[in-house]
N, C-alpha and C positions, 0 to 999 in steps of 0.2 A: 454533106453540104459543107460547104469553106467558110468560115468566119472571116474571112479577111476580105477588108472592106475596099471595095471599087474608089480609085481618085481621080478626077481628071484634072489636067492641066488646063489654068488660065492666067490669060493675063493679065497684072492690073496697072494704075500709073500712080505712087506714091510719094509722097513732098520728102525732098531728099533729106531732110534735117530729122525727116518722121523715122525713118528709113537707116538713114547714121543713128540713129536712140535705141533703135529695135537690135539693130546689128551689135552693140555694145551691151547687148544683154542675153543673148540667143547664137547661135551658130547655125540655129535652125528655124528660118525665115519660113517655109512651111509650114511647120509645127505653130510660131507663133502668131498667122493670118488667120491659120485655122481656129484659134484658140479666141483668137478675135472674132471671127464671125459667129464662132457656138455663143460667143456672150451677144451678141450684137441680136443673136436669133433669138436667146432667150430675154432676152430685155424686150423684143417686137414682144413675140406674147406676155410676157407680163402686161408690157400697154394695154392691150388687147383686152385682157381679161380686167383690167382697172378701170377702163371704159364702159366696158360692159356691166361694170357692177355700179358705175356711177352714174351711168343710165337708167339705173331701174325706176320704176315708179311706187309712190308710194304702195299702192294696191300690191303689186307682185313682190315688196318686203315682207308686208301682213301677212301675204299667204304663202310665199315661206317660212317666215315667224312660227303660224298655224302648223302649217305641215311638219315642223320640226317638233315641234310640242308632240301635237296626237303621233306621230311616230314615234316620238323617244319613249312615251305614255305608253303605248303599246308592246312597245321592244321587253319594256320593264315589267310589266304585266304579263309576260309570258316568256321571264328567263329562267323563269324555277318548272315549268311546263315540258 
């Protein structure tokens, strides 16, 4: 199997001042969209996962909380076993 990764071509429309900045720092406009989007991807999940934890309710903290306890309680109780 080939490790080398499938890329497609696309096109996009970029504010030319954005574009002159980028160019003054890179020779490889490619490499730095790409590197733009890995962060742009990983900053969506982060949201993602920040919402989801600021949604919780109180009940499903506690019984986290709980279930963290009696598992770690347990873990310990049966590491010398």
């Amino acid at each position: 199997m080939s490790n080398s990764v499938q890329k497609r071509r696309v096109s996009i429309t970029v504010d030319s001042h954005l574009l002159d900045e980028i160019d003054k720092l890179t020779d490889n406009r490619s490499a730095a969209f790409e590197e733009a989007l890995r962060l742009w991807y990983a900053k969506q999940i982060e949201d993602q996962l920040r919402r989801f934890y600021q949604s919780r309710t109180q009940a499903d903290i506690e019984f986290e909380q709980e279930w963290t306890t009696d598992t770690q309680d347990a873990a310990i109780a049966n590491w010398d076993e």
